[in-house]
Short mmCIF file of the C-alpha atoms (twelve columns), coordinates in Angstrom:
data_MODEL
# 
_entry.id   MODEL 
# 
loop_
_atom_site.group_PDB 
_atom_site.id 
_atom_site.type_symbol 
_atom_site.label_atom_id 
_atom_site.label_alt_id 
_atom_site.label_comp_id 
_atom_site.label_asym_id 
_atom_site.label_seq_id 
_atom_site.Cartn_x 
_atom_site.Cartn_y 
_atom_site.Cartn_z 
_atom_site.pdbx_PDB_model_num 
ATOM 1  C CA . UNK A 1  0.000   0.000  0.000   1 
ATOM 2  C CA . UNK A 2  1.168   3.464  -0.894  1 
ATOM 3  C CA . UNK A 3  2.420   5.779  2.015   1 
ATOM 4  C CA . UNK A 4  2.274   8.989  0.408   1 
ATOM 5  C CA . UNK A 5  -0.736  11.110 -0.940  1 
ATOM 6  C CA . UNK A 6  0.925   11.198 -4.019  1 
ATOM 7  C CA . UNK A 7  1.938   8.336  -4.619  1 
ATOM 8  C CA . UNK A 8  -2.263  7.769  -3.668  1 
ATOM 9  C CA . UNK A 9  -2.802  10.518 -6.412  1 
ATOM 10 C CA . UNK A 10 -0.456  8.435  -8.922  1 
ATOM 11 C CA . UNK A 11 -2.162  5.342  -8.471  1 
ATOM 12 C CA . UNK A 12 -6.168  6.880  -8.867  1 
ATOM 13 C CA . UNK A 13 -4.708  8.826  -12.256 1 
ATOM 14 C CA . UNK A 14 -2.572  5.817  -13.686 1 
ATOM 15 C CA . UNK A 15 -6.111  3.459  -13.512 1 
ATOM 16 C CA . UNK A 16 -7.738  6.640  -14.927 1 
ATOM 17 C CA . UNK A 17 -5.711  6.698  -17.711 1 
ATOM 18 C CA . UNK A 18 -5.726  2.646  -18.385 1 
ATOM 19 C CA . UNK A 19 -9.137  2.493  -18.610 1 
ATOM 20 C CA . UNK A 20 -9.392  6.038  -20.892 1 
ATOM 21 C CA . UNK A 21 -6.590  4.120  -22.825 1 
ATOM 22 C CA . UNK A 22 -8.011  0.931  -22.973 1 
ATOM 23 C CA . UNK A 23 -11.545 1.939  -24.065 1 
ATOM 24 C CA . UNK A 24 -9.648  4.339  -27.305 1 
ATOM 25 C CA . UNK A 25 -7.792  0.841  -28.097 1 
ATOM 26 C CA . UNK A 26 -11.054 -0.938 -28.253 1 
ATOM 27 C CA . UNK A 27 -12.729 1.270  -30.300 1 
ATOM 28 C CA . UNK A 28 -10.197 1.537  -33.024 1 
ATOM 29 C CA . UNK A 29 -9.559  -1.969 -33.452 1 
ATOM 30 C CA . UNK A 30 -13.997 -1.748 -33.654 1 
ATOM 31 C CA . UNK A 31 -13.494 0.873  -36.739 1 
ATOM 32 C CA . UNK A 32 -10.707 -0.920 -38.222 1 
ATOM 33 C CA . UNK A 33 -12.443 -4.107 -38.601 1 
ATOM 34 C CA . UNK A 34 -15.635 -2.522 -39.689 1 
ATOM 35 C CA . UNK A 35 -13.322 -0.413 -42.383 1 
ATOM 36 C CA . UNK A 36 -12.485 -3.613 -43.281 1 
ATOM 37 C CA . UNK A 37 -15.506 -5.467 -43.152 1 
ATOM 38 C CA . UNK A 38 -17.206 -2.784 -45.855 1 
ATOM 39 C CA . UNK A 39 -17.982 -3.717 -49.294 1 
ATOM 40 C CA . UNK A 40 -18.095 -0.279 -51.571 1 
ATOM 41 C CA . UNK A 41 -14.771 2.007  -52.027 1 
ATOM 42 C CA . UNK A 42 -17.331 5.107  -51.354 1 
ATOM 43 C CA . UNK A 43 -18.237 3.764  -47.831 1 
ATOM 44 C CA . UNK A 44 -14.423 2.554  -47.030 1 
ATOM 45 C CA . UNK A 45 -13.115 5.985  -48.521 1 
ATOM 46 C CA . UNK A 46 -15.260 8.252  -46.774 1 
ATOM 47 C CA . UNK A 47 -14.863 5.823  -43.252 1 
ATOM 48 C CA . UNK A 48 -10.884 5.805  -44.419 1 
ATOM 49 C CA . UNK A 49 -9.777  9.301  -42.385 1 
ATOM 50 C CA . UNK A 50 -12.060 9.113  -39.311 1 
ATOM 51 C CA . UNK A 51 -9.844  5.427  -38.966 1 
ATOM 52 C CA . UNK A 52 -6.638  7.002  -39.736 1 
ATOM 53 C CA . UNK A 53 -7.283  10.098 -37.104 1 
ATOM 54 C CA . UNK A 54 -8.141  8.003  -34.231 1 
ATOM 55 C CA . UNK A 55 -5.053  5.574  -35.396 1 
ATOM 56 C CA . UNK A 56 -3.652  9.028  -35.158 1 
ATOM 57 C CA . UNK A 57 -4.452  9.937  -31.808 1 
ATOM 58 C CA . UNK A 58 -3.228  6.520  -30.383 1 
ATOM 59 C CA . UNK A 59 0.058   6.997  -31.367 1 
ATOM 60 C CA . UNK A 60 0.493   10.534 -29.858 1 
ATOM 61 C CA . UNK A 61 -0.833  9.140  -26.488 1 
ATOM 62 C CA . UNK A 62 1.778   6.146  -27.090 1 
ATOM 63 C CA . UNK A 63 -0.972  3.386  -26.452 1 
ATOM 64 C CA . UNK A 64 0.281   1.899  -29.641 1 
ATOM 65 C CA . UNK A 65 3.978   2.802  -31.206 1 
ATOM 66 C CA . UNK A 66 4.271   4.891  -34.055 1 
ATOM 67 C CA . UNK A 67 5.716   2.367  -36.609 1 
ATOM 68 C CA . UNK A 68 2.538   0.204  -35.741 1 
ATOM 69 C CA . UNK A 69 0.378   3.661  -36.133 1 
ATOM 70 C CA . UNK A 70 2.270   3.812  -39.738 1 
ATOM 71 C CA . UNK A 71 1.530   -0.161 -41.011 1 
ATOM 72 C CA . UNK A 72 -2.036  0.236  -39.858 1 
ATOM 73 C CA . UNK A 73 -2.644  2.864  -42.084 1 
ATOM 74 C CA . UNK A 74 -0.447  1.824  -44.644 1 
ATOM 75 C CA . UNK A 75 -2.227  -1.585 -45.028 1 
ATOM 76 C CA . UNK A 76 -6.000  0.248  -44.473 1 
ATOM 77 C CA . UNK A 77 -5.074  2.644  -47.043 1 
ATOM 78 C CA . UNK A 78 -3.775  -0.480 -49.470 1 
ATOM 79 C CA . UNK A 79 -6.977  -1.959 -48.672 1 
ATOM 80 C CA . UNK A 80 -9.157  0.622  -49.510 1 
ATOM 81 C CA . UNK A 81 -7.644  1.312  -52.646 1 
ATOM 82 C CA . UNK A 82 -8.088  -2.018 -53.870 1 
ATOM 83 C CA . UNK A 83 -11.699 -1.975 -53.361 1 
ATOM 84 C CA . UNK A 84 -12.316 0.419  -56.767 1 
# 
């Protein structure tokens, strides 16, 4: 158990932030397989930057690493493209 406030305060925010964290993973792997579960380039194209942005935004908060941030939307982008 902790002995200082702070290190009280530390352990309340870290659990504060796993959970934010966790629930932003969850939902972006969600979008990515629905990105890749559509049928029509229109749909996947217009879905396409919403994906990439919260791909985006994971990265920045270093959930994921920035070279995984890069083939994820390398290999969404690929896969969109083919659809046409």
């Amino acid at each position: 158990m902790a002995n200082h406030k702070s290190a009280l305060k530390r352990i309340r925010s870290n659990e504060a932030k796993r959970l934010r964290n966790r629930y932003q993973h969850k939902t972006t792997r969600g979008a990515i397989k629905r990105l890749r579960d559509m049928e029509t380039a229109k749909d996947a194209g217009d879905y396409l930057p919403a994906v990439i942005s919260m791909i985006d935004k994971l990265a920045k908060n270093n959930v994921i690493h920035d070279n995984k941030a890069a083939n994820l939307k390398s290999s969404l982008t690929k896969h969109v493209s083919a659809l046409s």
